[in-house]
N, C-alpha and C positions, 0 to 999 in steps of 0.2 A: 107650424112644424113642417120641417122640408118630409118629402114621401115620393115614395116609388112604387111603380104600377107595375104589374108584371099582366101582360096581356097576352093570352093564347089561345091554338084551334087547335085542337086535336082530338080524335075519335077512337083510338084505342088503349090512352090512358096513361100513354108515353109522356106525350108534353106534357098532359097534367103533372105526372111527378118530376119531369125536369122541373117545369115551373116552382112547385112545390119546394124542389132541392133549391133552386135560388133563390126563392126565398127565405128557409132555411141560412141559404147561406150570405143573408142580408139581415143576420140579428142584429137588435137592436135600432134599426131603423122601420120607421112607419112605413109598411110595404102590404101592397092591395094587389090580392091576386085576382083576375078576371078569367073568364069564359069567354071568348066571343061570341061564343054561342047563346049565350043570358043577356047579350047587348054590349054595347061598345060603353069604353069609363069615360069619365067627363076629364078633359086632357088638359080643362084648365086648373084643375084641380092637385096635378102632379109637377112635382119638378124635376125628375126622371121617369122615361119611357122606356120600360122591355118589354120588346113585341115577340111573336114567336109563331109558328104555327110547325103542323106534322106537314110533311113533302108526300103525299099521296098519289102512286100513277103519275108521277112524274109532274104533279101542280101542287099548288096550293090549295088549303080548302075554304072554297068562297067567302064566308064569313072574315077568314084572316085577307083574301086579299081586296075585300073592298076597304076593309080597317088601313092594312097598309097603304092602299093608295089615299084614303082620307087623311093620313098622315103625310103623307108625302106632299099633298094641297096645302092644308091648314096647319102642319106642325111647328110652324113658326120657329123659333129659336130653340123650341123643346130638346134636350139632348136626351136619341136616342140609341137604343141597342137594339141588336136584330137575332136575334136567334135562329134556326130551322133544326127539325128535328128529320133528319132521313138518314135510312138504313142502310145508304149506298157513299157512304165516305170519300167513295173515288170522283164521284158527283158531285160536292158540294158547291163549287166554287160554278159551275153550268147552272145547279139549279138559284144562287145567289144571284147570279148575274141576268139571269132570263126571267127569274119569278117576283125578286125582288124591282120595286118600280126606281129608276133612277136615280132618284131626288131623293128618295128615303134613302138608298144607299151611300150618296154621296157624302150626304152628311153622316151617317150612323157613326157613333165614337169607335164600334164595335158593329161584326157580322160574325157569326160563330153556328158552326154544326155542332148540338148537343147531343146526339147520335140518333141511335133508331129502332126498330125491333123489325125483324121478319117472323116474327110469332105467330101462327096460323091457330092455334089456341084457341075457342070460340069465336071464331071468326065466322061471317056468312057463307054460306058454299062457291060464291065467287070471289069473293077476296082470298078465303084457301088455295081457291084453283089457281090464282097468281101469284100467291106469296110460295107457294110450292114451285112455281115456273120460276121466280124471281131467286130464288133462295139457288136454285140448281144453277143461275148463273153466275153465280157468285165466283170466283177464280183465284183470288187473292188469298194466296197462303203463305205458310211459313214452312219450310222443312229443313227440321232441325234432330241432326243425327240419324237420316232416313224415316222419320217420324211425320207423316202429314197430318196438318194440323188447320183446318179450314176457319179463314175469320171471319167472323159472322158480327152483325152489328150489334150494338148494344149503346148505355146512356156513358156519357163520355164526361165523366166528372171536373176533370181539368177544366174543359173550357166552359164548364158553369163556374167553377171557379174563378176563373179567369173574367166572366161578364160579372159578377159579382166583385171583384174590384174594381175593375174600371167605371161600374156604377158610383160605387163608394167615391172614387177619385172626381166623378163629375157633379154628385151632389155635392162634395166638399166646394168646389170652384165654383158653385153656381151660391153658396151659402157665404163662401167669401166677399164676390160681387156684390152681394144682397149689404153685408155689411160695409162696401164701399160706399156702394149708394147710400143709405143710410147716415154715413159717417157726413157726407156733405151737405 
């Protein structure tokens, strides 16, 4: 049975429900969600890869980036997806290009920001004290009818959407070849 892995890092709970939401939004297909933090999946086991991690201080969180670079070695013909989750939207394409490793990205069918939280909510007294610095620099508004309206991040539905079909489209094509081979 073809399946899909959904592989993530994240610390405050965000990727997890992104992850969660793509999954969700891959019913009816055999789909394993991971922690990187529980261990890496067995990638010969998948015939689709969504990898993903939270964009923290401006990195990745180590567990996602030794994953990604082990993919980016060994991933063989694997096709995969890349997600990041950060709360800085204007960023995304700096933190893509700088955090993600070469090779995973050049192949990736898909690179997509699923958004991000500056939620200071139980957070530790140092992550507060940045996410409060970080949130004040936020500048990106709208104002509409003298109305300022500050935009703040959040999870970005569409583009899980959006990795969720292009998965669907690449497990199809890899199930099709399966039945070429086959056929001969």
């Amino acid at each position: 049975m073809a399946t899909i892995t959904i592989a993530y890092a994240g610390r405050n709970g965000m990727t997890r429900e992104c992850a969660e939401r793509l999954a969700k939004e891959l019913n009816g297909i055999d789909v394993t969600v991971c922690n990187l933090a529980d261990g890496f999946p067995d990638l010969a086991k998948t015939d689709v890869l969504l990898a993903g991690s939270a964009v923290r201080h401006g990195r990745l969180l180590p567990e996602a980036k030794r994953f990604f670079d082990e993919v980016a070695r060994t991933g063989g013909d694997l096709p995969v997806g890349v997600f990041l989750c950060c709360g800085y939207a204007d960023r995304f394409m700096e933190y893509r290009d700088r955090l993600i490793p070469r090779d995973l990205r050049e192949r990736a069918f898909l690179t997509s920001n699923f958004g991000g939280t500056l939620n200071p909510a139980g957070k530790p007294f140092w992550d507060r004290m940045w996410l409060f610095f970080a949130r004040s620099g936020i500048v990106e508004s709208e104002i509409e009818d003298g109305e300022y309206t500050p935009v703040l991040p959040g999870m970005i539905p569409e583009n899980i959407g959006q990795m969720a079909s292009f998965a669907r489209r690449q497990l199809a094509g890899k199930r099709i070849a399966e039945m070429n081979n086959n056929a001969q």
